[in-house]
N, CA, C and O atoms as CSV, one atom per row, in Angstrom:
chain,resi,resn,atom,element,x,y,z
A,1,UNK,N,N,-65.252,-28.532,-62.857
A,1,UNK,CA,C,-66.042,-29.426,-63.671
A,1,UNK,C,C,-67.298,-29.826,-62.913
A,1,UNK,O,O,-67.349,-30.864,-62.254
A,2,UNK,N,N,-68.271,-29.005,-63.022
A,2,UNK,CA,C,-69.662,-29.378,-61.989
A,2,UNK,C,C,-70.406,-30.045,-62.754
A,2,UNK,O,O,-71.076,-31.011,-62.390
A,3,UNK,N,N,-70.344,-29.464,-64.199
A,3,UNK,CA,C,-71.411,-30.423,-65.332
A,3,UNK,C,C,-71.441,-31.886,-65.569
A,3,UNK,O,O,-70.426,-32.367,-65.067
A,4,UNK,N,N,-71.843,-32.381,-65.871
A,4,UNK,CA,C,-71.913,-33.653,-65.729
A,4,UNK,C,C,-71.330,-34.213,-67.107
A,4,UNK,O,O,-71.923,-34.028,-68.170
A,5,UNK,N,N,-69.836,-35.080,-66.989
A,5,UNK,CA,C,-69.107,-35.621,-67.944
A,5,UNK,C,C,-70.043,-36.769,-68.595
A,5,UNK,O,O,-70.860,-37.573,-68.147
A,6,UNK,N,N,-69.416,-36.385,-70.139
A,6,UNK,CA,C,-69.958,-37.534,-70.780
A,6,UNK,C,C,-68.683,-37.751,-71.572
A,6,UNK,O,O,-68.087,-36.855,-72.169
A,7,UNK,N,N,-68.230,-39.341,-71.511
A,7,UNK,CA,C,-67.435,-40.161,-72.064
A,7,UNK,C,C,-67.462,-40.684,-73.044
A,7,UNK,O,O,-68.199,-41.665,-73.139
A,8,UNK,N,N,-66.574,-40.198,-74.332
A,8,UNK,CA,C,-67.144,-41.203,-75.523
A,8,UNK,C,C,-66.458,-42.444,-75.225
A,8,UNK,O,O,-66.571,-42.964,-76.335
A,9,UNK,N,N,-65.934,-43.153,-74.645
A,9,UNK,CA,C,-65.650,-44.537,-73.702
A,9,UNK,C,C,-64.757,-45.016,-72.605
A,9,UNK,O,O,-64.307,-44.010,-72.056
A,10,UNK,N,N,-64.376,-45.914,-72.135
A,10,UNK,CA,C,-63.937,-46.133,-71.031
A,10,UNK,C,C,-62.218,-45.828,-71.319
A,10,UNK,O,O,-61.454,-45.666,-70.368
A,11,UNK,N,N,-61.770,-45.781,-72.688
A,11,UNK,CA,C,-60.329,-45.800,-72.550
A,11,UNK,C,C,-60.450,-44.095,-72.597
A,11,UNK,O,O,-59.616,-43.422,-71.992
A,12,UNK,N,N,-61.146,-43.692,-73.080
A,12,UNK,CA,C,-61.084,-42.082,-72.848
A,12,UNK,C,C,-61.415,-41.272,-71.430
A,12,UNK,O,O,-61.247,-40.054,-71.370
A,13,UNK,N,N,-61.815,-41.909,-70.492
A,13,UNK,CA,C,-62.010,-41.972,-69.056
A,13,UNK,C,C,-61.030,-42.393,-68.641
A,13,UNK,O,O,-60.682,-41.851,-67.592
A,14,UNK,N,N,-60.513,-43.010,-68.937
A,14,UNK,CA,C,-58.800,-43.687,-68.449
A,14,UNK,C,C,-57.628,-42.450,-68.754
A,14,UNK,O,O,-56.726,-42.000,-68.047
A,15,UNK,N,N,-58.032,-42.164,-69.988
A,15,UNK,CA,C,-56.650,-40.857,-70.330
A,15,UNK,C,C,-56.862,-39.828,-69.558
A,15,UNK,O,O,-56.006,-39.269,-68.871
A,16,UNK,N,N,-58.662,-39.382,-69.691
A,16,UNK,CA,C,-58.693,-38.091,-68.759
A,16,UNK,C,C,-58.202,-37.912,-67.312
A,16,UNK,O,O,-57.669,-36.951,-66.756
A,17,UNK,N,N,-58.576,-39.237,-66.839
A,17,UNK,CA,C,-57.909,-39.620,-65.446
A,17,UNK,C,C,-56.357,-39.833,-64.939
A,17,UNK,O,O,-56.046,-40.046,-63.768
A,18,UNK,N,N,-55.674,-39.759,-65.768
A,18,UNK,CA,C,-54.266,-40.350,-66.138
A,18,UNK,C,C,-53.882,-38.912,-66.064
A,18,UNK,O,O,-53.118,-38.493,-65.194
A,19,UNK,N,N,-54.432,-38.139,-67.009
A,19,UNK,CA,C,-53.478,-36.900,-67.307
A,19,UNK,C,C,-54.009,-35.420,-66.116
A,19,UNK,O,O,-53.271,-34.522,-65.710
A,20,UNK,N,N,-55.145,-35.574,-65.883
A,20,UNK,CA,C,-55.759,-34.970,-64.513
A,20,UNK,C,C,-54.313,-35.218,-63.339
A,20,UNK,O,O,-53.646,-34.335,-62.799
A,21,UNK,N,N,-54.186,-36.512,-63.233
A,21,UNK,CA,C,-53.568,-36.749,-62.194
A,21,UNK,C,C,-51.888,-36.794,-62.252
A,21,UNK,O,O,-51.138,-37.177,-61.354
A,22,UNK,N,N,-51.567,-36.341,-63.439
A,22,UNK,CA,C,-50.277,-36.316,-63.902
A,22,UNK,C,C,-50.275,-34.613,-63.562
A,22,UNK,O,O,-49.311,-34.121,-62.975
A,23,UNK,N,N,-51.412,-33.800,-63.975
A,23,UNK,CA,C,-51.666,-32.547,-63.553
A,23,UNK,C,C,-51.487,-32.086,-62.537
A,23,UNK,O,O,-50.728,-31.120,-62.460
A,24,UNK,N,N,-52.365,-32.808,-60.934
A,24,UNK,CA,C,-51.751,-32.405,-60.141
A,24,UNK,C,C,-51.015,-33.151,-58.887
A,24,UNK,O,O,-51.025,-33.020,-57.663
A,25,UNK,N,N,-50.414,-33.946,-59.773
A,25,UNK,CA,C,-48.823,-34.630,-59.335
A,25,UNK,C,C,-47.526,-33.441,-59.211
A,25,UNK,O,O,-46.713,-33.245,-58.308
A,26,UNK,N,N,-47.800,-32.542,-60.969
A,26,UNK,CA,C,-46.955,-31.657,-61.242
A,26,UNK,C,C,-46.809,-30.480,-60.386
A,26,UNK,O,O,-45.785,-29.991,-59.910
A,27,UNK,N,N,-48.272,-30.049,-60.263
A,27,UNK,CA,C,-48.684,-29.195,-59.416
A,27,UNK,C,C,-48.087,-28.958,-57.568
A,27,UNK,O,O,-47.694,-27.977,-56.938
A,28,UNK,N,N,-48.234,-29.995,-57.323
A,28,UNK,CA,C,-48.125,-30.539,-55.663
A,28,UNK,C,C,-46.744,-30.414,-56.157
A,28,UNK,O,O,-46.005,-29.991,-55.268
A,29,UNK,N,N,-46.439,-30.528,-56.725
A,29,UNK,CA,C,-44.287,-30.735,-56.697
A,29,UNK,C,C,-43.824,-29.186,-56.646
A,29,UNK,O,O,-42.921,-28.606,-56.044
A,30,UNK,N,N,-44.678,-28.834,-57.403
A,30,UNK,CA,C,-44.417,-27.186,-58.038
A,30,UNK,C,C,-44.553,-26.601,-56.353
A,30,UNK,O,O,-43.539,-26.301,-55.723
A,31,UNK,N,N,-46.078,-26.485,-55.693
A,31,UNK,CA,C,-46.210,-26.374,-54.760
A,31,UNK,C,C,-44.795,-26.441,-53.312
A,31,UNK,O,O,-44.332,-25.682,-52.460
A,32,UNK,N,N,-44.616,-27.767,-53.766
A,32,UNK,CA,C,-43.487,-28.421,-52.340
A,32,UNK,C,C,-42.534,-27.456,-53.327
A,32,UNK,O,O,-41.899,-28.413,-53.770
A,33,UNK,N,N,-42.244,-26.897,-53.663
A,33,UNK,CA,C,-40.848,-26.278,-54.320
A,33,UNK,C,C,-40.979,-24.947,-53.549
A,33,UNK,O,O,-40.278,-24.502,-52.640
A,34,UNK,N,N,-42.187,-24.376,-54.225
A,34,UNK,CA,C,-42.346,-22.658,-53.424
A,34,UNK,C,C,-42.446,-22.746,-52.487
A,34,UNK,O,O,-41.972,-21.782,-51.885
A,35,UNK,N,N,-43.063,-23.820,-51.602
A,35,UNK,CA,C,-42.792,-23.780,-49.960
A,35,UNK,C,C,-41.163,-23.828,-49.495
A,35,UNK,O,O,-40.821,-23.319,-48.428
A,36,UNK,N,N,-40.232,-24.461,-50.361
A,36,UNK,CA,C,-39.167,-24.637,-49.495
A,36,UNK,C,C,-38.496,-23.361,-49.909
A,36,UNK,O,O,-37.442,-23.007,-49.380
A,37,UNK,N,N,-39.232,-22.497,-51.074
A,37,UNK,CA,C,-38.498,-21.514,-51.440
A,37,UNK,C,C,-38.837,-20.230,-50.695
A,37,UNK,O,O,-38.045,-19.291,-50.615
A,38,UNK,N,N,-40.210,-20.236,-50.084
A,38,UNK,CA,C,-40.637,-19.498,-49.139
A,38,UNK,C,C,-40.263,-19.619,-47.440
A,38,UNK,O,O,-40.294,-18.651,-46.679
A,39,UNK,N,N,-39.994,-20.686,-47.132
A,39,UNK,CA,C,-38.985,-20.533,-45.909
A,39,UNK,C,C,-37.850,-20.507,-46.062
A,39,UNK,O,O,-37.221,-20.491,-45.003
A,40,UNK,N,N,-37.128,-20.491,-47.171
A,40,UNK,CA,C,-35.182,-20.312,-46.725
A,40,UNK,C,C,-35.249,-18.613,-47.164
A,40,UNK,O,O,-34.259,-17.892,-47.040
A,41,UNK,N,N,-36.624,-18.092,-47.711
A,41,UNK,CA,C,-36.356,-15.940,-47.766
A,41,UNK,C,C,-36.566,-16.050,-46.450
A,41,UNK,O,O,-35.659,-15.939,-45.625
A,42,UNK,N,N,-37.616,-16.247,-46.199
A,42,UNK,CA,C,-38.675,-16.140,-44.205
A,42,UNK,C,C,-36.972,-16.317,-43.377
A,42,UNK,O,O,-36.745,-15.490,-42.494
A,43,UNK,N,N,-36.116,-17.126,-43.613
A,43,UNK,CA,C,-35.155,-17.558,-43.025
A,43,UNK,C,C,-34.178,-16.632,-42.488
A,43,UNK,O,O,-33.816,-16.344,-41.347
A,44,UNK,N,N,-33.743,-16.115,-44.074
A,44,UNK,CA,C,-32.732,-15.289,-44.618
A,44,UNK,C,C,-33.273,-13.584,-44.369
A,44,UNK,O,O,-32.537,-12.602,-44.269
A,45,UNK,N,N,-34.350,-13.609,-44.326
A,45,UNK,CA,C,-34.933,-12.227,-43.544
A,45,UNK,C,C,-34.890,-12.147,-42.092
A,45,UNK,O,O,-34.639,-10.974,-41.817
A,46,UNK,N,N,-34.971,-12.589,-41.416
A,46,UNK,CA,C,-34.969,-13.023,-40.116
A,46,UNK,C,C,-33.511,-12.907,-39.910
A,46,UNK,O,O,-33.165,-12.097,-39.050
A,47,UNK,N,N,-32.473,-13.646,-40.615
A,47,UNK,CA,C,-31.111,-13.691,-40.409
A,47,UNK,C,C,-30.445,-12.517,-40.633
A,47,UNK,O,O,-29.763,-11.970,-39.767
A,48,UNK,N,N,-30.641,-11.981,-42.046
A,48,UNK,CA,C,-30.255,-10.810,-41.946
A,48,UNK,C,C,-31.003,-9.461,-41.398
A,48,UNK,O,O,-30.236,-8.505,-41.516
A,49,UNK,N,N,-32.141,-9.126,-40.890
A,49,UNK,CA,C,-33.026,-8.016,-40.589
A,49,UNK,C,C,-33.558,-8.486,-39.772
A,49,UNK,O,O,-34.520,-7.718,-39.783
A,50,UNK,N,N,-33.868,-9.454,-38.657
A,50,UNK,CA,C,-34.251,-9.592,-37.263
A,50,UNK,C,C,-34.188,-9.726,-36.553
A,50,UNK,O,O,-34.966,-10.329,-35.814
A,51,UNK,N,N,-32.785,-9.031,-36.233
A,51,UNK,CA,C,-31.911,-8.792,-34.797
A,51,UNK,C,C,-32.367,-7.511,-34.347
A,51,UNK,O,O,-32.569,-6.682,-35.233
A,52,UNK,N,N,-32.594,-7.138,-33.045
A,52,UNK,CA,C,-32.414,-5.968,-32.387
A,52,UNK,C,C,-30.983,-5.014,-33.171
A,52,UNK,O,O,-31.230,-3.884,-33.593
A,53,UNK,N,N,-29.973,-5.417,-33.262
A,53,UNK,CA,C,-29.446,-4.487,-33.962
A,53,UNK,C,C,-29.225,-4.286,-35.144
A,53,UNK,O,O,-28.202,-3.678,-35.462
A,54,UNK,N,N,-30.083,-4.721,-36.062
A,54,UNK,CA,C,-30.480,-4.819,-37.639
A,54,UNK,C,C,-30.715,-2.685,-38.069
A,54,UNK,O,O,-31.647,-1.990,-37.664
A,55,UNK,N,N,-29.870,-2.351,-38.699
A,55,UNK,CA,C,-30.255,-1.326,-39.249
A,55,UNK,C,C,-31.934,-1.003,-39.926
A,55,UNK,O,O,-32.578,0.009,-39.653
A,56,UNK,N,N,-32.367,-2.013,-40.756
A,56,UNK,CA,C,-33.632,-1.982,-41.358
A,56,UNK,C,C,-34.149,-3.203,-40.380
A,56,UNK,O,O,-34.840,-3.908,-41.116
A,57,UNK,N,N,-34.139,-3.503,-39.688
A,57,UNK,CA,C,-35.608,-5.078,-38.595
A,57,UNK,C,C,-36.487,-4.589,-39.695
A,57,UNK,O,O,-36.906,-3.586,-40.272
A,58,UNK,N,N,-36.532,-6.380,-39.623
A,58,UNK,CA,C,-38.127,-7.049,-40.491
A,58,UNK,C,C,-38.804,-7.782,-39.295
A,58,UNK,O,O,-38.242,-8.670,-38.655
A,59,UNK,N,N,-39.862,-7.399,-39.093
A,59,UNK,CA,C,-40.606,-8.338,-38.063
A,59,UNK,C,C,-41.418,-9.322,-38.982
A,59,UNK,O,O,-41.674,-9.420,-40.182
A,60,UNK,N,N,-41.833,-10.340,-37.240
A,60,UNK,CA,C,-42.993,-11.440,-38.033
A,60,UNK,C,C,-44.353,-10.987,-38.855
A,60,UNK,O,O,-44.941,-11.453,-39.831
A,61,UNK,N,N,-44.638,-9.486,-37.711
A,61,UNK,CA,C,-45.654,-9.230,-38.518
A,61,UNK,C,C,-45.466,-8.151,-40.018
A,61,UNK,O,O,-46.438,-7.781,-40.676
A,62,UNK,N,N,-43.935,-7.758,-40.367
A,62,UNK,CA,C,-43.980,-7.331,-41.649
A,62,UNK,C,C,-44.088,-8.311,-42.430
A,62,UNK,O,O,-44.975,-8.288,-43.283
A,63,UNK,N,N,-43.342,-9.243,-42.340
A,63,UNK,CA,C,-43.320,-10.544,-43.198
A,63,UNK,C,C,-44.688,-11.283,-43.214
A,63,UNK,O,O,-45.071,-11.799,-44.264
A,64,UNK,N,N,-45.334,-11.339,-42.236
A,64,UNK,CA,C,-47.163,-12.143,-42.411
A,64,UNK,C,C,-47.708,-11.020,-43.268
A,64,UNK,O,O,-48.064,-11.444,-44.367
A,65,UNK,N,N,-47.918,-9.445,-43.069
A,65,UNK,CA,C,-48.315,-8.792,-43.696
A,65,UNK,C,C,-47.637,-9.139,-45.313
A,65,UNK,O,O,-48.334,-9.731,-46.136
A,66,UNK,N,N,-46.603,-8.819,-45.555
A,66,UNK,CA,C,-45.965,-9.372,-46.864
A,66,UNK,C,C,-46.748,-10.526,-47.633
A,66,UNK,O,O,-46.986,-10.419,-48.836
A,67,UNK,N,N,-47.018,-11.296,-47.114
A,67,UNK,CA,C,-47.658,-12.515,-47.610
A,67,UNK,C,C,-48.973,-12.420,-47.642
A,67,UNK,O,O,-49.495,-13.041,-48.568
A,68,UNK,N,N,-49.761,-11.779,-46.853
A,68,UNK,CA,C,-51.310,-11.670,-47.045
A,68,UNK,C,C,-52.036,-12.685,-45.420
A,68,UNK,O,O,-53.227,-12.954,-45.260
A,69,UNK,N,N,-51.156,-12.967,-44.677
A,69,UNK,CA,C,-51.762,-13.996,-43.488
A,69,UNK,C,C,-51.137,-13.282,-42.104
A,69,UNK,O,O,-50.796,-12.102,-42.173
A,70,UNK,N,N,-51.016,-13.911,-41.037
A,70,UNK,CA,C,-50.872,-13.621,-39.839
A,70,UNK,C,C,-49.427,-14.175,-39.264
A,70,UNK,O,O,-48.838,-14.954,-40.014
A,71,UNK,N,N,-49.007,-13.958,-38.425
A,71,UNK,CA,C,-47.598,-13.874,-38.341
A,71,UNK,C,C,-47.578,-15.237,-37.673
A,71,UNK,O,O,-46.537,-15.890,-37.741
A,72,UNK,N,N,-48.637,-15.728,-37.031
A,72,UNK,CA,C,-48.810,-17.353,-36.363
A,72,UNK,C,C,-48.649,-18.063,-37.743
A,72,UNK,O,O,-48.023,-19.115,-37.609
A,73,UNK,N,N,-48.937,-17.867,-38.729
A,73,UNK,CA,C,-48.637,-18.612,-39.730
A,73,UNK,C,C,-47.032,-18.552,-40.732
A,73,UNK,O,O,-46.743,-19.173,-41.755
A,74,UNK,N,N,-46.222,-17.543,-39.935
A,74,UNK,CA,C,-45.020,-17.248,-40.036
A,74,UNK,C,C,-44.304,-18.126,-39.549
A,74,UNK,O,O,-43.640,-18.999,-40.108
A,75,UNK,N,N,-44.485,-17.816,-38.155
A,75,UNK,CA,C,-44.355,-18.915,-37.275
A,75,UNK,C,C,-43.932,-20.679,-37.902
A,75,UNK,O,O,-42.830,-21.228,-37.923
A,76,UNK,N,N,-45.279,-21.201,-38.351
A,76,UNK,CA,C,-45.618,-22.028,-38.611
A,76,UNK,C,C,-44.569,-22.474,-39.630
A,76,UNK,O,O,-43.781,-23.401,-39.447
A,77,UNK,N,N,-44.668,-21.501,-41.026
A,77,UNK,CA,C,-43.727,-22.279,-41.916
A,77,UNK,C,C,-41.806,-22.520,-40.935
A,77,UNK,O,O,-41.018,-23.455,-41.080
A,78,UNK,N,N,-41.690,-21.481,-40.186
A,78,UNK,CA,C,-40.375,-21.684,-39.518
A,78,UNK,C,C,-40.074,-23.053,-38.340
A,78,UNK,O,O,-39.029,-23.698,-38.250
A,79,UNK,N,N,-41.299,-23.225,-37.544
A,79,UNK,CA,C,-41.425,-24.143,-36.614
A,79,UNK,C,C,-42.339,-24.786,-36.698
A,79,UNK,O,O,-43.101,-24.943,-35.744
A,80,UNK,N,N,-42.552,-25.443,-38.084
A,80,UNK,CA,C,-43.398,-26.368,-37.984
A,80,UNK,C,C,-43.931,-27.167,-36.679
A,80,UNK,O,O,-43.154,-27.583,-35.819
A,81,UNK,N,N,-45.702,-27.381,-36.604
A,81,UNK,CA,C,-45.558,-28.262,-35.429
A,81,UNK,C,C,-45.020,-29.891,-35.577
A,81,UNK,O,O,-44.864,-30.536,-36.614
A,82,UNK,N,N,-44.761,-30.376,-33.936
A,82,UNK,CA,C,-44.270,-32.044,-34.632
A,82,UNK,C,C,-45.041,-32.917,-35.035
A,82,UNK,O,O,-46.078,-32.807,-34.382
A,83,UNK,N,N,-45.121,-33.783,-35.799
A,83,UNK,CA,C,-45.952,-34.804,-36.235
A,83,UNK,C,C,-46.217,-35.574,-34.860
A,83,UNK,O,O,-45.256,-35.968,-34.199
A,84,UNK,N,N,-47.439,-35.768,-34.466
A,84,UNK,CA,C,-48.021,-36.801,-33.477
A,84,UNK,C,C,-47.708,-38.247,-33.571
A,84,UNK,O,O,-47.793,-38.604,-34.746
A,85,UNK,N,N,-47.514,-38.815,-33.100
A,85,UNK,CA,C,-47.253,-40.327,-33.183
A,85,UNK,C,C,-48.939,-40.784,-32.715
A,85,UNK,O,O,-49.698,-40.150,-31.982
A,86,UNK,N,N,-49.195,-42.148,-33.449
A,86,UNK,CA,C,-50.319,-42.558,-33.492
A,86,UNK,C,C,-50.004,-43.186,-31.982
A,86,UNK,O,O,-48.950,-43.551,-31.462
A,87,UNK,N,N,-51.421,-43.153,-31.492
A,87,UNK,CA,C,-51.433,-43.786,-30.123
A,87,UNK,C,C,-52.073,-45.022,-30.582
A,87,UNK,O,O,-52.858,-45.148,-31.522
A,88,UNK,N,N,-51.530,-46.102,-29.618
A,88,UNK,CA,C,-51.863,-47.404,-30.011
A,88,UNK,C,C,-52.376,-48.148,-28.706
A,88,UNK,O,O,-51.668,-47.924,-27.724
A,89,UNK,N,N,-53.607,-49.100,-28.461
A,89,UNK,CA,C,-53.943,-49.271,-27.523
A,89,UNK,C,C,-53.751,-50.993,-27.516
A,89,UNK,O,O,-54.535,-51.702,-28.147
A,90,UNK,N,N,-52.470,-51.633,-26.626
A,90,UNK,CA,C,-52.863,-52.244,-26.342
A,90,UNK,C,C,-52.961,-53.274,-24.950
A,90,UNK,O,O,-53.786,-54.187,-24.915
């Protein structure tokens, strides 16, 4: 939406805003879903096909290739880094 909105009034600016954000409320949920559904395969590939004695081995980098990114980002969904604790000065 780059054009510039015009409102036929303020309660109609209220709905558009309401349902925009009901949009991507839905969205972000949808999102957090395929992520948890994309690390328990990443998981379950690894478990079953990434042992040294795996008949078919799946590596990190078949699986980053699989996805379209780099295997540090394989990584990543498996070992997330830790959340920092805020430093506090006093």
């Amino acid at each position: 939406m780059s054009e510039k909105i015009v409102l036929s009034d303020g309660q109609h600016g209220l709905d558009l805003v309401a349902s925009i954000t009901k949009q991507m409320r839905d969205h972000q949920e949808a999102i957090a879903q395929l992520s948890k559904d994309r690390k328990q395969i990443v998981i379950a590939l690894r478990a079953q096909y990434g042992t040294s004695d795996s008949i078919e081995r799946i590596t990190f980098k078949q699986i980053a290739e699989a996805m379209g990114t780099t295997d540090q980002s394989v990584y990543k969904i498996l070992f997330p880094p830790a959340k920092k604790k805020p430093v506090t000065t006093e």
